[in-house]
C-alpha positions as CSV (number, residue, x, y, z in Angstrom):
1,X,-31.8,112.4,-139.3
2,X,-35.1,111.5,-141.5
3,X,-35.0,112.9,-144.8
4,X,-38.7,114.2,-146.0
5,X,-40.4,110.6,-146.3
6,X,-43.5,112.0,-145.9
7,X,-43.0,114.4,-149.2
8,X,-44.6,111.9,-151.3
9,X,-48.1,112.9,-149.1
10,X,-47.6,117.0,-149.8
11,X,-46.0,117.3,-146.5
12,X,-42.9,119.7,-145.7
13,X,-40.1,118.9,-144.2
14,X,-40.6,121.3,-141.0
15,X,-44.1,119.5,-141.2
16,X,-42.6,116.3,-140.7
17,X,-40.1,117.7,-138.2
18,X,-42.7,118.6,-135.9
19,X,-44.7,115.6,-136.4
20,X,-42.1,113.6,-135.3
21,X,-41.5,115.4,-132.2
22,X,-44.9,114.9,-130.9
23,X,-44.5,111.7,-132.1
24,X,-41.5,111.6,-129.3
25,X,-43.3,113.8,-126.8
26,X,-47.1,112.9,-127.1
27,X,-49.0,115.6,-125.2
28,X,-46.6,118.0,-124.6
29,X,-46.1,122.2,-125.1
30,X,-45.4,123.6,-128.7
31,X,-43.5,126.5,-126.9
32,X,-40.0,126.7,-127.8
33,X,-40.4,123.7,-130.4
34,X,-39.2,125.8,-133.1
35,X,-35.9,126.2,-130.7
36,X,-35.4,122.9,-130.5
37,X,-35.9,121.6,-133.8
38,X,-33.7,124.4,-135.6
39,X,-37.2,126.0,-137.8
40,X,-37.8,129.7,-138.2
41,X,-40.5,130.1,-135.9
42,X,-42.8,131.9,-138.8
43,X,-42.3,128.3,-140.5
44,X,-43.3,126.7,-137.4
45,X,-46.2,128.5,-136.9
46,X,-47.5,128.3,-140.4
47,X,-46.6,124.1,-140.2
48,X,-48.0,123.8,-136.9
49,X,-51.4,125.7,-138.5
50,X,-51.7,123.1,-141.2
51,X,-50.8,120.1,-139.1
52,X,-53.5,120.9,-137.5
53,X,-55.8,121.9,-140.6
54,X,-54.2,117.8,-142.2
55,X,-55.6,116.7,-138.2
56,X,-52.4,115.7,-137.6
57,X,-52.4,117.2,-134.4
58,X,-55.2,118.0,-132.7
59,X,-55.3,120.3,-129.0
60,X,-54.3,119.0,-125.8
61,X,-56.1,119.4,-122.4
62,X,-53.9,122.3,-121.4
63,X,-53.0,125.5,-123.7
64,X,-50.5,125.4,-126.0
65,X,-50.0,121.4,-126.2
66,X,-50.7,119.3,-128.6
67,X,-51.2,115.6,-129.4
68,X,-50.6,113.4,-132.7
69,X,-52.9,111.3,-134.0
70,X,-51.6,107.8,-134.7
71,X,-49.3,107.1,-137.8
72,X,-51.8,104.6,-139.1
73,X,-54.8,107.3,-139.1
74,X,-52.5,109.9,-140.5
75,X,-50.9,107.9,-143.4
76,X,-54.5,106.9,-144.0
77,X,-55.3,110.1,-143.9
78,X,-52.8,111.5,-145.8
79,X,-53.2,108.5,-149.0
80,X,-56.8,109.2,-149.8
81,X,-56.1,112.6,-149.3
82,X,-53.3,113.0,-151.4
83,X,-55.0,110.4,-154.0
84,X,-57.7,112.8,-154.3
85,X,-55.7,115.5,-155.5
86,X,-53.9,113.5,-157.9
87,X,-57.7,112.4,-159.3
88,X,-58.3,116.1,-159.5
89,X,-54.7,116.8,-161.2
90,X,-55.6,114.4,-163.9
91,X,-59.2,115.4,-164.3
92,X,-57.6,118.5,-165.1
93,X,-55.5,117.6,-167.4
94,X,-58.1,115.2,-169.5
95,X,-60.6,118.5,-169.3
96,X,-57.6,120.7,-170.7
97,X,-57.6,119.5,-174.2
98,X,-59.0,122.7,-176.0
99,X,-55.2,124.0,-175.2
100,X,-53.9,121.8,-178.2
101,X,-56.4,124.0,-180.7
102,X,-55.4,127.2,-179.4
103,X,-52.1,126.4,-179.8
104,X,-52.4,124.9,-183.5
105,X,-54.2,128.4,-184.3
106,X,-50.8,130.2,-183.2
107,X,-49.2,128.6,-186.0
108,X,-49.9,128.5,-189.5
109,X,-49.8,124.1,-189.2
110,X,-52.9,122.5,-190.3
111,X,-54.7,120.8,-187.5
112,X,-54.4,116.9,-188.8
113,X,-50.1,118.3,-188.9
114,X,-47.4,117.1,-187.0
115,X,-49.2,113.5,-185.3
116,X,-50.8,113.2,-182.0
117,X,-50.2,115.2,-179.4
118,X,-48.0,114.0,-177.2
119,X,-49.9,114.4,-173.8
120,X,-52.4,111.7,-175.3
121,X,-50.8,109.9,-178.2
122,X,-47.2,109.5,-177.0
123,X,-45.1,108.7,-174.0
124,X,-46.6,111.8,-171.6
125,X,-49.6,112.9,-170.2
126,X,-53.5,111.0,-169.7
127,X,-55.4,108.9,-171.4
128,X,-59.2,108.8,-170.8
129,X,-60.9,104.6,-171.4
130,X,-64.4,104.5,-172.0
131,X,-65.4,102.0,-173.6
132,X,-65.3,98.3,-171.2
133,X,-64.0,96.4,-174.1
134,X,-61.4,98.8,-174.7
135,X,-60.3,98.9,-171.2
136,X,-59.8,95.3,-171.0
137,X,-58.0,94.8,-173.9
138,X,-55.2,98.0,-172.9
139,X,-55.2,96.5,-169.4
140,X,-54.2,92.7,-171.1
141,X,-51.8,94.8,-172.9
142,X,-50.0,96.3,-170.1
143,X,-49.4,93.2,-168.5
144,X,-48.5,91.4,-171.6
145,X,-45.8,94.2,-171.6
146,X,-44.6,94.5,-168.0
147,X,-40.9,93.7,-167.8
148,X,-39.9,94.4,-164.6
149,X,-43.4,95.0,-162.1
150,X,-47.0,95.2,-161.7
151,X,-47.9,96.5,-158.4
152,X,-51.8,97.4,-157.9
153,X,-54.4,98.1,-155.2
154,X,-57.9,96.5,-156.1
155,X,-61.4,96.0,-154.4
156,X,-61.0,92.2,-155.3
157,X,-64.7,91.2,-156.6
158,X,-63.5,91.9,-159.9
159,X,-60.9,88.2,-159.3
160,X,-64.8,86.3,-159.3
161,X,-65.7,87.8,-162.8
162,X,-65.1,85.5,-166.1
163,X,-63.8,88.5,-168.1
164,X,-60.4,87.9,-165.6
165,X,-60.0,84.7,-166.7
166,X,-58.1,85.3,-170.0
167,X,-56.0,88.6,-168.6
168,X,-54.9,85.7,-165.7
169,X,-53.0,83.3,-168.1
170,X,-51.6,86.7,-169.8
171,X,-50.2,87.8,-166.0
172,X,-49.1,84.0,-165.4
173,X,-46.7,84.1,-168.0
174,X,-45.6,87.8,-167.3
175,X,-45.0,85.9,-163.7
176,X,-43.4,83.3,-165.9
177,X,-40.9,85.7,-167.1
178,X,-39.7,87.0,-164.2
179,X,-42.4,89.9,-163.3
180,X,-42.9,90.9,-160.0
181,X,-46.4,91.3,-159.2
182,X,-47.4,93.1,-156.1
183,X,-51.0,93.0,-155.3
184,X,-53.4,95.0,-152.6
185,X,-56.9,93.9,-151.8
186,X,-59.6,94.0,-149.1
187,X,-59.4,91.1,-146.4
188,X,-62.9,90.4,-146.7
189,X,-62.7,89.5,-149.9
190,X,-60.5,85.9,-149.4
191,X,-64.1,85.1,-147.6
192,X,-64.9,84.3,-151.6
193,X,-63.7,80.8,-152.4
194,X,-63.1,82.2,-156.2
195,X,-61.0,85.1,-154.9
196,X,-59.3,82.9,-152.1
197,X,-58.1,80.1,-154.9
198,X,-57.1,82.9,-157.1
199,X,-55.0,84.2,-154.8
200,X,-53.2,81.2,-153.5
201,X,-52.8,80.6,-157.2
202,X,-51.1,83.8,-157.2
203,X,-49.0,83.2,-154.2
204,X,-47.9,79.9,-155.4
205,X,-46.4,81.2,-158.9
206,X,-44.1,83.6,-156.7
207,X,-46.7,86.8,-156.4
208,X,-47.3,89.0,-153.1
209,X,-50.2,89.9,-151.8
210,X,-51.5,92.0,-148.3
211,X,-54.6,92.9,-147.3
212,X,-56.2,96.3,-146.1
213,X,-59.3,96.7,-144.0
214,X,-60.8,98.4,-147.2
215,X,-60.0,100.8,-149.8
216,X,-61.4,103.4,-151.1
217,X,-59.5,104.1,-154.7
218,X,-58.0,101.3,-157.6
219,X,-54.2,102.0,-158.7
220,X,-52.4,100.0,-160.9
221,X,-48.9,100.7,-161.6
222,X,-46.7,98.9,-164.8
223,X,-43.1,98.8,-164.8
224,X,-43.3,102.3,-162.6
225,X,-43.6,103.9,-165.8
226,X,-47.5,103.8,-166.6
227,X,-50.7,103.9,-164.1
228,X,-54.2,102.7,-164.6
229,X,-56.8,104.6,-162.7
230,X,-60.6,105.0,-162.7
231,X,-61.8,108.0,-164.0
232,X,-64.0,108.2,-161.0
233,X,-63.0,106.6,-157.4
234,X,-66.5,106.4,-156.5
235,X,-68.5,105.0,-159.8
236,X,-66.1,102.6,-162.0
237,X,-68.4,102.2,-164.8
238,X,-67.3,105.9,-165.8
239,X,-64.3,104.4,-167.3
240,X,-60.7,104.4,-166.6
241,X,-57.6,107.5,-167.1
242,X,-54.2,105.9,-168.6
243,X,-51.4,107.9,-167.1
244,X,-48.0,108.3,-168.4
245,X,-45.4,110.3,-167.4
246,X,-42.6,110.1,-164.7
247,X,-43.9,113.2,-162.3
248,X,-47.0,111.8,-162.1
249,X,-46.4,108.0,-162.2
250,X,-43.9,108.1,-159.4
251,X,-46.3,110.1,-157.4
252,X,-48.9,106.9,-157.9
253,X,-46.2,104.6,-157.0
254,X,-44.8,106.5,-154.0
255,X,-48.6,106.3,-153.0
256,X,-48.9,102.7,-153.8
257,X,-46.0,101.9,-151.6
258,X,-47.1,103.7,-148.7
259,X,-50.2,101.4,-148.8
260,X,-48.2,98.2,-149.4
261,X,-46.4,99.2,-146.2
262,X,-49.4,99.8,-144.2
263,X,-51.1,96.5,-145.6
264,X,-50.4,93.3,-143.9
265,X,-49.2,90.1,-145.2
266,X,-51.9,87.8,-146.7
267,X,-50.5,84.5,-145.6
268,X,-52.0,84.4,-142.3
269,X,-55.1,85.0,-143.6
270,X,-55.2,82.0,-146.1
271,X,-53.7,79.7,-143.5
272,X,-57.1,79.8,-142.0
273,X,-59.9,77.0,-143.3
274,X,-61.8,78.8,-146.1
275,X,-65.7,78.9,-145.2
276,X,-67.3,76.6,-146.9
277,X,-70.0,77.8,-149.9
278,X,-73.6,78.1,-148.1
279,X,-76.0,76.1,-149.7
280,X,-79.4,77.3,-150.7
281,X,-83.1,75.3,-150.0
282,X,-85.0,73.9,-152.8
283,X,-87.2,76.8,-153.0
284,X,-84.6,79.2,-152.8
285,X,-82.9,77.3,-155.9
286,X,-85.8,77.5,-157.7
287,X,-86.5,81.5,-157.0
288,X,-82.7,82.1,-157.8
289,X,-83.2,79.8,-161.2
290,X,-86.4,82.1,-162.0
291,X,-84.6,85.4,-161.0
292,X,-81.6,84.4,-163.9
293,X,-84.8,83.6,-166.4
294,X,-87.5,86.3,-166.2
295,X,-86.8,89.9,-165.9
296,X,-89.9,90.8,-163.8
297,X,-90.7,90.1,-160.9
298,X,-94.9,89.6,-161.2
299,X,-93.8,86.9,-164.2
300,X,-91.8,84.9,-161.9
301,X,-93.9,85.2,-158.7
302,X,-97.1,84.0,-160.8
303,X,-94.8,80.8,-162.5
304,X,-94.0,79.8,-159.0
305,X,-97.4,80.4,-157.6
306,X,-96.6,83.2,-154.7
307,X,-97.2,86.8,-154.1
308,X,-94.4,89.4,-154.9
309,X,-93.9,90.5,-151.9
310,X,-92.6,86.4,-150.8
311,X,-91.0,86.0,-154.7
312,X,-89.1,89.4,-153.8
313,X,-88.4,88.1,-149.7
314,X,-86.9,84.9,-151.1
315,X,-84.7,86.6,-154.0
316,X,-83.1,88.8,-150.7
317,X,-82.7,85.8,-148.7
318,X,-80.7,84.3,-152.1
319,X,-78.7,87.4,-152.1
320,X,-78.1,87.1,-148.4
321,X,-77.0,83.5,-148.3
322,X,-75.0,84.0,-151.4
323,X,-73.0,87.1,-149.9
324,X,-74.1,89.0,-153.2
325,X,-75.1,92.9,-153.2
326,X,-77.2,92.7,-156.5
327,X,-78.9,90.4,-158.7
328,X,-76.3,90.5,-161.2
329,X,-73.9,89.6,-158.6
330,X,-76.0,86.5,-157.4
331,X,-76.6,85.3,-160.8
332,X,-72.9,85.2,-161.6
333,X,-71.8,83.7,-158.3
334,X,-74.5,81.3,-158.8
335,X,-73.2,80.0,-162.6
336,X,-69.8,79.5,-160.8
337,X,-71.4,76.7,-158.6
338,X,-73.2,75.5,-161.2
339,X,-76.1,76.3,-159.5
340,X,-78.3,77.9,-162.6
């Protein structure tokens, strides 16, 4: 008998129930379901509708039956769904501050009384981290501070910036110490020599790490009692939401270990020859030299004697070659190589 593993998603228990039995009996006739599985059949009914509504179950070729979809889709599913809600949850809550001055005006306490509220300045409640600086110094904090785990699920081309260099030596000797650090990233990303050495690195001082066909949100989870999120899944330069608190924290990390289960082992991976860096022509050296010097793009097509439109068809072919989705990005893969 399961016990509701799939709570941690939103879903009930007569939910699961029935999911499972299709599961068992793929194709197969929802009449008499609620019979077998001990439900009321109102509560079978109303499950069965959102099942359906989650696409869980989708419509059979006859009447009446139904199939699953496969686990992987619907824990998929199911994550980004139930990560969205938790973004929205929190959103909430960082939008809901204006409740703290209607509350002070119900007393006769003068607003700079009693400290910080609690829900922001103490061990409950979220945070909101503009400022980049900021957000890198709480983030070298946390692990500076981990005792017992740091478990997070990252897009991975941050590991080939400079600004992780000094947070690294900080999580080497939380490793050091006896830390457990649990780590989620996209498989194309150990394409990156920097990424690939950083994670063997990791590997070889007693770290995990599995990879994921992609993700779509960032989680990082500290000693299962504080998360690190970005304020928006989509756009990360709209900073990040520190969240304390154990309802919501062990919702993040029920979440995180859904995905960590889902995620495969990165060994494999890294057993395989690393590509080796492409190398750029001389005239593509000297465009991607010229692209790191001038900021237009008429000043460095006239300094190396072509039209824009070739200065601007080399500076793609850079970008191409260097696996870089921006200039920004080519420019500081390129000082890496010592290139520029």
């Amino acid at each position: 008998m399961h016990t509701n593993e799939m709570g941690v998603f939103g879903v009930s228990a007569a939910e699961e129930q029935l999911y499972r039995h299709f599961l068992r009996n793929p194709d197969s006739s929802s009449e008499g379901v609620h019979v077998k599985l001990g439900i009321d059949r109102q509560e079978t009914e109303e499950a069965m509708a959102r099942l359906i509504r989650l696409r869980l179950l989708r419509p059979g070729d006859r009447p009446g039956w139904f199939v699953p979809v496969d686990p992987e889709q619907a824990v998929a599913r199911l994550t980004e769904m139930r990560l969205r809600e938790m973004y929205q949850e929190i959103q909430r809550l960082t939008q809901s501050r204006h409740v703290l001055t209607t509350l002070r005006a119900e007393t006769a306490a003068p607003a700079d009384g009693g400290g910080q509220a609690g829900a922001y300045g103490g061990e409950h409640g979220v945070e909101e981290i503009d400022d980049r600086k900021a957000l890198s110094n709480k983030m070298e904090e946390l692990v500076f501070f981990a005792r017992e785990e740091i478990a997070s699920v990252e897009p991975g081309y941050h590991l080939m910036s400079e600004a992780v260099l000094k947070r690294r030596a900080v999580e080497w000797r939380a490793l050091k110490r006896g830390v457990r650090r649990r780590l989620v990233l996209p498989a194309d990303m150990l394409r990156h020599p920097r990424v690939a050495g950083h994670v063997r690195e990791l590997l070889a001082r007693g770290g995990e790490v599995r990879v994921v066909e992609e993700i779509s949100d960032q989680l990082a989870v500290y000693d299962g009692r504080v998360a690190l999120m970005p304020k928006d899944p989509k756009n990360l330069e709209e900073g990040a939401l520190l969240v304390r608190g154990r309802g919501l924290v062990s919702t993040l990390s029920g979440l995180f270990e859904k995905v960590w289960e889902q995620a495969e082992d990165v060994s494999v991976e890294l057993r395989e020859p690393v590509e080796p860096e492409p190398e750029l022509s001389e005239a593509e050296l000297r465009v991607l030299r010229m692209m790191c010097e001038v900021g237009k793009d008429e000043t460095g097509a006239r300094d190396l004697g072509v039209s824009v439109r070739t200065y601007r068809r080399h500076i793609a072919d850079v970008l191409r070659v260097l696996g870089a989705s921006t200039r920004a990005q080519a420019a500081l893969l390129a000082r890496e190589r010592g290139w520029v």
